[in-house]
N, C-alpha and C positions, 0 to 999 in steps of 0.2 A: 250838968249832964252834957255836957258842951264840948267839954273837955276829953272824957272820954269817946265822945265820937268819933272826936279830928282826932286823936289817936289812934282809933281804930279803923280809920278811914287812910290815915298816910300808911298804917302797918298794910294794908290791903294793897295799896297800888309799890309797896316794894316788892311786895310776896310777886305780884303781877309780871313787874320789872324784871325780877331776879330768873324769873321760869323763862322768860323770851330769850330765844337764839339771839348767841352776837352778830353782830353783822360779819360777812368774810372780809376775810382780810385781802387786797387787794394784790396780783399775781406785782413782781418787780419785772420794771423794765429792763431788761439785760441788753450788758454790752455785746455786741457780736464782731466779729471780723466776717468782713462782705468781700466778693470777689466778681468781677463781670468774667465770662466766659467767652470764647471768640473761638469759632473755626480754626483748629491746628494743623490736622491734618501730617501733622510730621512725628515722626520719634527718632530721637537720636540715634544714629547708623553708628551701631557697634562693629569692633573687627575680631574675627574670633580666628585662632592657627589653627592649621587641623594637617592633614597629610592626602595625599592623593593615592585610589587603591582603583587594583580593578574591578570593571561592574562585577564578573562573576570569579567566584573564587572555588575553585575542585578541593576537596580532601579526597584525594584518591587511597584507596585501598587496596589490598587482593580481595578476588571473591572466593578464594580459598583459605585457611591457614595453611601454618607449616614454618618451617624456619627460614631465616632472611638470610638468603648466600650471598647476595651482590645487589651493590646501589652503585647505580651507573650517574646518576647526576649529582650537584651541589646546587645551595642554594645563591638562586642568580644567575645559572646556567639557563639559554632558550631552549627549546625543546618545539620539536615538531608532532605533527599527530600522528601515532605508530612509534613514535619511538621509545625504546624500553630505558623504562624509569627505573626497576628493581625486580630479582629475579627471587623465586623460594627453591628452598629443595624438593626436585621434582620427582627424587627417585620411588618414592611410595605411587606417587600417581603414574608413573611411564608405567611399575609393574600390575596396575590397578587396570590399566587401557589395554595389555597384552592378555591380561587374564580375560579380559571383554572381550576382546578380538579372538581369543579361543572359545569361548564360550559360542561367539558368531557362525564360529568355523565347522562347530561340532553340529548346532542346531542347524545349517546348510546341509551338513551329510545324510542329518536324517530329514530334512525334508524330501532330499533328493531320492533316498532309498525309497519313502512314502510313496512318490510320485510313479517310482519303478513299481513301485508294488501294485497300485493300482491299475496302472496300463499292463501289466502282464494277469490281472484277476480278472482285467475288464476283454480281455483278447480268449481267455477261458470262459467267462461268459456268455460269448458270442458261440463259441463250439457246446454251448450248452453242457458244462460241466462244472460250474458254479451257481449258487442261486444270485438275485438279486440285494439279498439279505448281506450275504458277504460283499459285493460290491459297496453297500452303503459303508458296512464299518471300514472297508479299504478308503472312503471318500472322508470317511470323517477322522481317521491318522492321520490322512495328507495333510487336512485343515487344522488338524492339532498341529501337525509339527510347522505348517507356516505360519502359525501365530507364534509358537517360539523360537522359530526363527527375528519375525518382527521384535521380539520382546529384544531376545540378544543383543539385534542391532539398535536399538535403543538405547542400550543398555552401553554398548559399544561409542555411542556417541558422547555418553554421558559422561562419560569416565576420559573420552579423548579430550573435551572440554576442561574439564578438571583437571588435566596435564600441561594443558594448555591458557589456564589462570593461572599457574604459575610466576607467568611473566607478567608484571605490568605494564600496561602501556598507556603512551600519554594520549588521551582522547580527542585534544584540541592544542593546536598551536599555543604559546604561553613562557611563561618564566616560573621559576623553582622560587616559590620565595619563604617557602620553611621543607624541611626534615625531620618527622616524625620519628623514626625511627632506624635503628642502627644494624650494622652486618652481625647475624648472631642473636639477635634475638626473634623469640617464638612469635607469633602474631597470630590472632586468630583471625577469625573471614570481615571483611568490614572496618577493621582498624589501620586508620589511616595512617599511609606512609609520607607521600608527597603532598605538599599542599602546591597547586598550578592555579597561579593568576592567567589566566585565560587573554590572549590577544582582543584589542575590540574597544568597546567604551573605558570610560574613565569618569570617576566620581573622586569628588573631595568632602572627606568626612571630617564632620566638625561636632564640639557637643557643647551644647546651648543650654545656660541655665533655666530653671523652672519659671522665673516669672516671663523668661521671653518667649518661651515655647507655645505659648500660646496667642502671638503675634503669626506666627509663621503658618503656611497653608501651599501644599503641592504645589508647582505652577508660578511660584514665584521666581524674581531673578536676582542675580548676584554679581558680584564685582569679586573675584577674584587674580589675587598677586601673587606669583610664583616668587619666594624667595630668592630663589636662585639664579633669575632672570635679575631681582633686582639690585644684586649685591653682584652681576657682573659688570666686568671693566667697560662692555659696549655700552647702546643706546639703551636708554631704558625700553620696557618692552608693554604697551599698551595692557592694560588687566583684560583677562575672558571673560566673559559671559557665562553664567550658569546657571542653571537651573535647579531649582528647590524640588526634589525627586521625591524623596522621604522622610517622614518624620518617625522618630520611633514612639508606639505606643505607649512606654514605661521606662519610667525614670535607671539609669543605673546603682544601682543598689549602692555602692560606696562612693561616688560622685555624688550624685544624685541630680546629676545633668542628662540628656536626651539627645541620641545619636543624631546628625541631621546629614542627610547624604544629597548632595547637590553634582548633575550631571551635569560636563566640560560639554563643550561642540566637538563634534564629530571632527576627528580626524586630528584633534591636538595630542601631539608630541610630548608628551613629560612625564619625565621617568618616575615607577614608582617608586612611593614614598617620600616625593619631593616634598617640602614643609610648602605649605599653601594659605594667605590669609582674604580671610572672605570678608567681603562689606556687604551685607543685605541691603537694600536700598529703601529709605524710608514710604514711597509708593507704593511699594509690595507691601507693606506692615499694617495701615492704618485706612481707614477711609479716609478722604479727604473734608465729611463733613463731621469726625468726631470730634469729641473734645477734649480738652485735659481740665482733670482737677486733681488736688492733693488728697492723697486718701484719708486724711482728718475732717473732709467736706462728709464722707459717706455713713450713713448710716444707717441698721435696721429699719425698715419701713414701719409704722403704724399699724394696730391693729384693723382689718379692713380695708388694709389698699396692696392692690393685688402683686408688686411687685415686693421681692425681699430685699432690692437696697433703694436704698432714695437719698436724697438731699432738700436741704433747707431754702425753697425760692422766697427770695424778699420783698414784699410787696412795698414797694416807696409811697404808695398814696396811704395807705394806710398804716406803714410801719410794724406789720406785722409778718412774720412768717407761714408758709403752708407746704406740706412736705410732696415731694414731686418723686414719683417712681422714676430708674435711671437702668439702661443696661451697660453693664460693664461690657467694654471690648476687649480690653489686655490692659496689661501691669507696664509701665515703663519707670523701674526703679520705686520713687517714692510717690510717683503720680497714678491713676488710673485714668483710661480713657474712655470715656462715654460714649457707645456710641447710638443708644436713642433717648429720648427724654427729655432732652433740654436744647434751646434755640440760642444762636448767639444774641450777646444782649441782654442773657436772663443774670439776677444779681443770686447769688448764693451763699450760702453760708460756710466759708472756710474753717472756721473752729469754735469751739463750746456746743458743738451739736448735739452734745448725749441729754442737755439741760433744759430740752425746747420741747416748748406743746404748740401744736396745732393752734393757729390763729393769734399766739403771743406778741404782744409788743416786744420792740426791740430797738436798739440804737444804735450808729453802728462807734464800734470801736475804734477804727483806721478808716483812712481814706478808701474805697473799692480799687482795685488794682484789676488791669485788664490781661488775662492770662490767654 
């Protein structure tokens, strides 16, 4: 009986054995590439061409249609303010202002007759041979025919105007630097003939790829080189100063770069259209306490930590990683630059980030490298 005991005694403690969870199996220690972080504060000052326009630009039009007799400018001619840019054919509107002005003429006779009439109703009147009955409707003829009279002469002005859009004129001192439109053709009200660069400021327009556009902010300054200056035979000629004016809100559709209008100092000299190359200055771009990292450091935050990028900080005493919220400030090519979250001195994780948990051991792969 012995026998089948310790049989049935060893069968029980496998049966035991076999039901028990295995133990876990232990996470591996992964190699990582580490990198220390240090105060940058710089990005590399790109030079971008652009051309020099001016601040304000006219698309002048007529405020009438009609057809185009005569273009009195070209483009590239100066032009003063008053002076006629292009003429339409006026003859509809001269006989349009003559028919007003008769219209004018006729409603004057009769108000004047009204006027007669009443002073001779109101003198009978007085000899008591009219009642007061007829004086009123005598008083309210008058006041009909001087409101259309008023009307006429409105009416009059309206149409002298209208003779008188005809002409274009240039509104502001300036240069011609396009030509809409030719001798002979129809135009109607509002299409633009002349285009006038207006005398005054000057801006140099540049367009800046997407990842840098968002380095850039109003108010910044620049180093801009006039070609032209520097490919002549004198001295070379010191770069301007300018100023970051504008950025445009949206990208160019077939570029898919972003206008950036930066304004010269007052009272520089250069002609438009000159080719112009800008240096934004690394100052203007970046704080001076962000950081750089490779963008292979960054990745998705963990669930439960309030930012949406982070990176891998490395703990040396313990060898383990824990993930750190991070604000991105701008792209500079292959790098991005941090600008809250991390202190110089902190070690990070440069690559294998997508294969890390929370609190893992780790080893590093390479030396740490000080970026």
């Amino acid at each position: 009986m012995k026998t089948p005991q310790l049989a049935l005694l060893l069968s029980a403690v496998l049966l035991v054995s076999a039901c028990s969870p295995p133990e876990p199996a232990q996470e591996p220690v992964r190699a990582v590439k580490l990198m220390t972080v240090g105060a940058t504060g710089q990005v590399n000052p790109r030079e971008y061409a652009g051309d020099v326009r001016a601040r304000s630009e006219s698309r002048l039009g007529f405020r009438v249609s009609g057809k185009l007799l005569q273009r009195r400018v070209e483009v590239g001619q100066r032009v003063k303010a008053g002076d006629v840019l292009a003429e339409l054919d006026a003859q509809d509107y001269v006989l349009s202002s003559q028919a007003a002005q008769a219209q004018v003429a006729a409603a004057q006779t009769q108000r004047d007759l009204a006027a007669a009439d009443l002073k001779r109703f109101e003198d009978l009147r007085a000899q008591g041979f009219v009642s007061g009955a007829e004086i009123e409707r005598r008083t309210a003829s008058l006041q009909s025919a001087q409101a259309s009279l008023r009307q006429a002469q409105a009416q009059g002005s309206l149409q002298g105007n209208q003779a008188r859009y005809t002409r274009l004129l240039a509104d502001a001192p300036g240069v011609v630097v396009a030509v809409e439109a030719e001798v002979g053709q129809v135009v109607a009200a509002g299409t633009p003939v002349v285009r006038l660069a207006r005398d005054g400021a000057r801006d140099v327009v540049i367009a800046v790829p997407e990842d840098r556009v968002a380095l850039l902010r109003p108010g910044q300054t620049a180093q801009v080189r006039l070609w032209a200056a520097a490919s002549s035979a004198g001295p070379p000629q010191p770069p301007l100063n300018a100023v970051l004016r504008e950025v445009a809100a949206s990208a160019d559709p077939v570029t898919r770069s972003y206008q950036i209008k930066l304004a010269l100092p007052a009272g520089t000299a250069v002609p438009l259209g000159a080719t112009a190359y800008v240096t934004l200055t690394p100052a203007a771009l970046v704080a001076p306490s962000s950081f750089k990292l490779p963008t292979s450091a960054l990745v998705r935050s963990p669930a439960g930590v309030a930012q949406s990028t982070s990176v891998w900080l490395f703990d040396a005493a313990t060898s383990t990683v824990q993930p750190r919220p991070v604000v991105v400030a701008g792209v500079d090519g292959n790098e991005v630059l941090i600008g809250q979250g991390l202190q110089a001195g902190d070690e990070v994780v440069s690559a294998g980030v997508h294969v890390l948990s929370p609190g893992q051991k780790v080893t590093r792969f390479v030396g740490a490298n000080t970026h």
